[in-house]
C-alpha positions in Angstrom: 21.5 17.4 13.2 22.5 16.3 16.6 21.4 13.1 18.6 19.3 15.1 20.7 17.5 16.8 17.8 17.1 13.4 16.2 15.5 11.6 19.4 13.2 14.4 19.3 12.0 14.6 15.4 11.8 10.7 15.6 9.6 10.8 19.4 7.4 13.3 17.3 6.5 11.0 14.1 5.8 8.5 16.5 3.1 10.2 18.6 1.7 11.6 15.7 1.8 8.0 14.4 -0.1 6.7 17.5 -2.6 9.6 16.9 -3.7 8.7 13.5 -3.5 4.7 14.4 -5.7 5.3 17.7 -8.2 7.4 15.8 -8.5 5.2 12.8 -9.0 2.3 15.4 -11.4 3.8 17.7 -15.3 2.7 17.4 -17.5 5.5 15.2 -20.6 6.7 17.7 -24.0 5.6 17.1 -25.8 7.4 14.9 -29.3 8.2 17.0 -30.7 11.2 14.2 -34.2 9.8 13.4 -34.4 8.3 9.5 -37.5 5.6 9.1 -35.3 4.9 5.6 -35.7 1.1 4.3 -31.8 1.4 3.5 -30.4 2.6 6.7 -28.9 0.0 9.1 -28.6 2.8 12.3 -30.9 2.5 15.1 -33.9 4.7 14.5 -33.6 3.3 10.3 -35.9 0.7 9.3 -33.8 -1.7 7.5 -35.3 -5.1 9.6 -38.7 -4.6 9.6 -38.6 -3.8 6.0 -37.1 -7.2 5.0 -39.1 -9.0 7.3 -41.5 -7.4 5.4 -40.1 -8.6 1.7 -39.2 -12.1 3.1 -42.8 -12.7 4.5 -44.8 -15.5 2.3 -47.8 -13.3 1.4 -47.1 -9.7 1.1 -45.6 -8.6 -1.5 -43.7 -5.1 -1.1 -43.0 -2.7 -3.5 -40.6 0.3 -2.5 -41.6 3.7 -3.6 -39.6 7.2 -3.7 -42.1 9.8 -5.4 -43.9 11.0 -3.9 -48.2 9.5 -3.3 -49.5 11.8 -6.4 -47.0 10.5 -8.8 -46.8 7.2 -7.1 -51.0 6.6 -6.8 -51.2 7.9 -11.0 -49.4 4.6 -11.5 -51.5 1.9 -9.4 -54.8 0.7 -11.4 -57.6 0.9 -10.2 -58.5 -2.7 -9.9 -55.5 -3.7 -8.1 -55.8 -3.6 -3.6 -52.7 -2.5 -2.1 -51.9 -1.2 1.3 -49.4 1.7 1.3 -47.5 2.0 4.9 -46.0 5.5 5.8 -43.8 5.7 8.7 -41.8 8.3 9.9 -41.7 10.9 12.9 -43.8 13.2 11.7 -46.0 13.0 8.2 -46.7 16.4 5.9 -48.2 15.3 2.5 -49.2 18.3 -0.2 -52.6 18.9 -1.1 -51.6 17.1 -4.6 -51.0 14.0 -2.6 -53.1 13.9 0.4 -56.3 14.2 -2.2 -55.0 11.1 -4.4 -54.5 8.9 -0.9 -57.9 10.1 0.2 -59.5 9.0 -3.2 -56.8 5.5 -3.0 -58.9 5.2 -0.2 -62.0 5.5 -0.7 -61.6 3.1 -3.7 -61.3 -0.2 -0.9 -57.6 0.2 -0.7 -55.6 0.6 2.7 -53.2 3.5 4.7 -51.2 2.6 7.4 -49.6 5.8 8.8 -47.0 5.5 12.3 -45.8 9.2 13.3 -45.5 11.5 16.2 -46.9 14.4 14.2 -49.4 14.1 11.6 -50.9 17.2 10.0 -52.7 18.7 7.1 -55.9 17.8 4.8 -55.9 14.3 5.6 -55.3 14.4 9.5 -58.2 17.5 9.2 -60.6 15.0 6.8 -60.0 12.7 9.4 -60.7 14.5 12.3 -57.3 13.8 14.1 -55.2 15.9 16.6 -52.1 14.6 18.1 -50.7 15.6 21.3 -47.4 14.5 23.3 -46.7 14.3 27.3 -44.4 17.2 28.2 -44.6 16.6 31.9 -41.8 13.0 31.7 -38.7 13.7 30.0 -38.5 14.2 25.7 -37.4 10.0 25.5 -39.3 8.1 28.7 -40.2 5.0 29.0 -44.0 3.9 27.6 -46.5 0.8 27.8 -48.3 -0.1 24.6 -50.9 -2.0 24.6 -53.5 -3.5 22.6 -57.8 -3.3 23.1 -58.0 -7.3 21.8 -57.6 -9.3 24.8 -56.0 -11.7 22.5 -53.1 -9.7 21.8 -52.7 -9.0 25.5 -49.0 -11.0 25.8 -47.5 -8.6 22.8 -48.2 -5.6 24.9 -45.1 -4.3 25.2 -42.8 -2.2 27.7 -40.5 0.5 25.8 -37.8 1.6 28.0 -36.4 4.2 26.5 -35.7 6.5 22.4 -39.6 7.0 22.7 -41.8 10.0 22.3 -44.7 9.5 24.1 -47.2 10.8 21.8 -50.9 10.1 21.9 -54.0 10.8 19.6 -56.5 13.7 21.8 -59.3 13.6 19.0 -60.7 11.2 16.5 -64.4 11.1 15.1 -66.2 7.7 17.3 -68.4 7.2 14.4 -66.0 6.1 12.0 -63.0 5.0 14.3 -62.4 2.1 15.8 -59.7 2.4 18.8 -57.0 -0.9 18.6 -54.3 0.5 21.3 -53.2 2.4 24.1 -50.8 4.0 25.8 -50.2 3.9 29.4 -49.1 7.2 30.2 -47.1 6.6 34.0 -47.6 10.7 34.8 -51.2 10.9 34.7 -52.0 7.9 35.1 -54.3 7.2 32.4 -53.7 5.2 28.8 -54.2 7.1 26.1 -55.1 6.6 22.5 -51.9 5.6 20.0 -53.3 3.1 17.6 -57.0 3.6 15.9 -58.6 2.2 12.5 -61.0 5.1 10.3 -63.3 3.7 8.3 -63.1 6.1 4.9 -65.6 5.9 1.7 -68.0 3.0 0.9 -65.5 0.5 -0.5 -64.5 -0.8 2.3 -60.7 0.8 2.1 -59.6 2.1 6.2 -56.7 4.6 7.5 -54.8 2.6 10.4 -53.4 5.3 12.5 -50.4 4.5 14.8 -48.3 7.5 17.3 -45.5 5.4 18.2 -43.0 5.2 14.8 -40.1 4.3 17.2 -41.0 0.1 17.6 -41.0 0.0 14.0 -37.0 1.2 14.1 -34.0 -1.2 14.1 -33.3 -0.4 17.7 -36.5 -1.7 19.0 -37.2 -4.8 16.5 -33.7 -5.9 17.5 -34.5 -5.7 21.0 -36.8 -8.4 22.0 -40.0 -6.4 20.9 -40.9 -7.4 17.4 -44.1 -9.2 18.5 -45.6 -5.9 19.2 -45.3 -4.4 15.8 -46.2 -8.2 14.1 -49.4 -7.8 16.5 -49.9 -3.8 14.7 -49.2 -5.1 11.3 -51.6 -8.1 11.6 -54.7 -5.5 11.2 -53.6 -5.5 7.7 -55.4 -7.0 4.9 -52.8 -9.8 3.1 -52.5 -7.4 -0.1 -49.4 -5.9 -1.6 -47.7 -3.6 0.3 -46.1 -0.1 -1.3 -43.6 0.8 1.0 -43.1 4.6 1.2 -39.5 5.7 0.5 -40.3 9.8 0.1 -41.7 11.0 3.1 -38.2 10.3 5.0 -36.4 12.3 7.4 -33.3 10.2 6.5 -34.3 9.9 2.6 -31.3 10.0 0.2 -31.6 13.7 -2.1 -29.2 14.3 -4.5 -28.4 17.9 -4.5 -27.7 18.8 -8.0 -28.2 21.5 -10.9 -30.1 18.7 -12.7 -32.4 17.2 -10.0 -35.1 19.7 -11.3 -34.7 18.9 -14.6 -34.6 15.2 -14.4 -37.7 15.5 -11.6 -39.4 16.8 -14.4 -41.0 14.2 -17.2 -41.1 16.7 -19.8 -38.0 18.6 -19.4 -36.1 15.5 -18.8 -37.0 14.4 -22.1 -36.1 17.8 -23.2 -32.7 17.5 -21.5 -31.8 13.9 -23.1 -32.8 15.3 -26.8 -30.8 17.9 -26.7 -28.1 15.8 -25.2 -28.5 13.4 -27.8 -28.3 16.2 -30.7 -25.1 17.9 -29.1 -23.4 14.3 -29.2 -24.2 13.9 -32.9 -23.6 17.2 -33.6 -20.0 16.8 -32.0 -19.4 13.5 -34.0 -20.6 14.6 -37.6 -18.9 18.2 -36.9 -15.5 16.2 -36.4 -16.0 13.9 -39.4 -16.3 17.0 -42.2 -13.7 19.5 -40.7 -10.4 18.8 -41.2 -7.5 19.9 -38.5 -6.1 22.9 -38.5 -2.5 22.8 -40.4 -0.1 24.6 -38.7 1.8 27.7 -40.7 5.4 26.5 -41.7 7.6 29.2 -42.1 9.9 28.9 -45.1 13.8 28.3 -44.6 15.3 31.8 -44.5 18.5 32.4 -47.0 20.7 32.5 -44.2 23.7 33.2 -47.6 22.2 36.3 -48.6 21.9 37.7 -44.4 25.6 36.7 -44.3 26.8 38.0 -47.6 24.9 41.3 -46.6 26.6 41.2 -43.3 30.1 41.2 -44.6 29.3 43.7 -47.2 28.3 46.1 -44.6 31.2 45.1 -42.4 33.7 46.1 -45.7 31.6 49.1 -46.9 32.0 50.9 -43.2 35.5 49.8 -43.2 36.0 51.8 -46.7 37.8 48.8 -48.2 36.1 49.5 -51.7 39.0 47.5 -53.0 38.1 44.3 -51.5 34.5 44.8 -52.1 35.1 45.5 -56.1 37.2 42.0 -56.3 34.5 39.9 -54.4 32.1 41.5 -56.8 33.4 40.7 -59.8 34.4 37.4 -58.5 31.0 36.1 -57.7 29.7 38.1 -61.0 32.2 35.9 -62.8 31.3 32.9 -61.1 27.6 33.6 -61.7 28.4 33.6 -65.7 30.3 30.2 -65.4 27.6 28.8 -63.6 24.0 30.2 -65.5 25.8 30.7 -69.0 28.7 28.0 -69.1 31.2 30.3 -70.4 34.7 30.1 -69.4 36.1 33.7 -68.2 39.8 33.4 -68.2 40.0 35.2 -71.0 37.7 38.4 -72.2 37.8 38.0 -75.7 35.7 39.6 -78.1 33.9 35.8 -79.0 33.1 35.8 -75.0 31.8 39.2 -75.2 29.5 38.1 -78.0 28.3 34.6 -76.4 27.6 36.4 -72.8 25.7 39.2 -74.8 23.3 36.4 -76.7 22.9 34.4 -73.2 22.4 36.9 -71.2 20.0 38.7 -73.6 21.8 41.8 -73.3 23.1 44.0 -76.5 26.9 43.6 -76.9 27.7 47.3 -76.4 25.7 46.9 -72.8 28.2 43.7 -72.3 31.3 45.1 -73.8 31.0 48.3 -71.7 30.9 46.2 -68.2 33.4 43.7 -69.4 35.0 46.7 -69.9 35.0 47.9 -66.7 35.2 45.2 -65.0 38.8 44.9 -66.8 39.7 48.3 -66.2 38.9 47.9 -62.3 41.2 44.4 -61.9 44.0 46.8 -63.8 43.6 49.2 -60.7 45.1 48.5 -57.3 43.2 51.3 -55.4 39.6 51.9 -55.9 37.1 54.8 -54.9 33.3 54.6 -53.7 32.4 56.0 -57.0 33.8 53.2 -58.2 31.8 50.6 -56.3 29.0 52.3 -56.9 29.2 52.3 -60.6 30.6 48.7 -60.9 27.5 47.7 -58.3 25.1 49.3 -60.9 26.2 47.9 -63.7 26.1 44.8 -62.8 22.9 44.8 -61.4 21.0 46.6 -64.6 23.2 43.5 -66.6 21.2 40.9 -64.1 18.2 42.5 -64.6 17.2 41.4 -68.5 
């Protein structure tokens, strides 16, 4: 590679290097999507106002994330809490919205902030919402408060407001704690209200303006406001609702259903439980598998077969005869200890006993075998009688 090529691979890495370092570097955008999560630290979370919450000296706060019918099954009835549910807009099931209606009615306290609340309770209630179209979707809005003595909280929100308002509430249960002044028209509207509900003395507080109770907006000078909206509550325990989140945390898995569920979750874990034992007893009374050894092959007898085939094609019968009576010969030295220099009749007689051959089987292949070292030129007959003799003499 040349200098020129070199000077340009190199230049390359290093813009690409510059790349990656400036986009590492670079500050990550504000994340503006609404949330109303405890946990979330982004402007429109609620991360401050939720500690302030927990650090205060007489509320206590509970966080919740199930939702109000498995949640209320759980509070007693003797105990007063105040549950508060803010978000942008609020949907509870029929399941839920009839437990908060009878948590209510048993002396206990709502407080609900949203832009958009619909369904049995808001129908119960009696309570449309409605929102100015005519100003731009996030304007500016004036909040302010019916108690003269809250007059120096009202506050001015500039701007990351929906100016929603409430168009119909029922006058003889509803007492109306704020406005809204809405700079179009030119008239305030409704956006903070108490419902008396049931004969225990329990309320709905009903609030349209979620946005002051967001980081953005506590952090910003106007955290008297929502301390003056919060000090309608009664100083009781406060459940802080988790669920009803547009930023709340779901885990999407195969199990959620399952584990959602009381009774198959404890279907799940027993079966769980009974696959682990299984799994550990299983191991303790099977024993491995032993692998399949094959035996050492007589690699003699392949080679011995080999050159026997090797002489039989090349005709040498000769050769083959000698080798054959030489490791016949060698055989009877080594089973029957017999010496066979010489074939004399006494041998004939021993290898017949040892062998457990008769002595005219044993004479007549001794025999032979003489009769065949006598020759210097042998036949395939030959072989084949030698080779058959031998092998009927093995046999016994």
């Amino acid at each position: 590679m040349d200098k020129r090529s070199k000077f340009a691979l190199y230049s390359i890495g290093f813009i690409i290097l510059l790349l990656m370092a400036a986009e590492i570097s670079k500050p990550k955008a504000l994340n503006w999507r609404d949330s109303y999560s405890a946990a979330d630290k982004i402007p429109l979370g609620c991360y401050v106002i939720f500690n302030e919450l927990k650090n205060s000296s007489y509320n206590k706060v509970e966080t919740s994330s199930k939702s109000l019918y498995e949640k209320l099954k759980e509070i007693p009835d003797s105990t007063k809490s105040t549950i508060l549910l803010i978000n942008n807009y609020i949907s509870i099931e029929d399941e839920g919205s009839e437990s908060l209606l009878d948590f209510v009615d048993k002396g206990n306290t709502v407080f609900i902030s949203t832009n958009y609340f619909y369904g049995k309770i808001a129908d119960t209630l009696h309570l449309e919402f409605d929102r100015n179209y005519e100003g731009f979707l996030k304007s500016p809005s004036h909040s302010t408060f019916t108690n003269p003595i809250l007059e120096k909280n009202n506050t001015f929100f500039t701007d990351v407001i929906e100016n929603n308002y409430i168009t119909s509430i029922d006058t003889s249960s509803t007492t109306v704690l704020g406005y809204y002044w809405d700079e179009d028209k030119e008239v305030s509207e409704v956006n903070f209200i108490k419902v008396a509900f049931g004969t225990n003395g329990g309320s709905f507080y009903i609030h349209s303006n979620p946005f002051a109770f967001t980081n953005y907006h506590m952090l910003d000078g106007k955290e008297n406001y929502v301390a003056s909206v919060l000090s309608y509550l009664p100083k009781q325990p406060i459940i802080w609702d988790n669920y009803y989140k547009s930023g709340r945390k779901i885990v999407s898995s195969p199990l959620r259903f399952i584990l959602s569920n009381e009774a198959l979750k404890w279907a799940f874990y027993t079966s769980l439980l009974a696959l682990i034992l299984f799994v550990i007893f299983k191991g303790k009374r099977t024993q491995r598998i032993i692998p399949v050894i094959e035996p050492l092959k007589n690699a003699t007898i392949d080679y011995t077969q080999t050159i026997g085939d090797l002489y039989f094609q090349h005709g040498d019968y000769s050769n083959i005869i000698h080798k054959k009576i030489t490791y016949f010969l060698e055989h009877v030295r080594s089973s029957y200890y017999l010496d066979t220099n010489e074939f004399s009749e006494r041998f004939i007689q021993k290898l017949a006993v040892k062998s457990s051959n008769t002595i005219q089987d044993t004479k007549a292949l001794i025999d032979f075998i003489t009769y065949l070292k006598s020759k210097s030129y042998h036949t395939e007959k030959e072989l084949i009688e030698l080779n058959n003799k031998i092998e009927e003499f093995l046999k016994t």
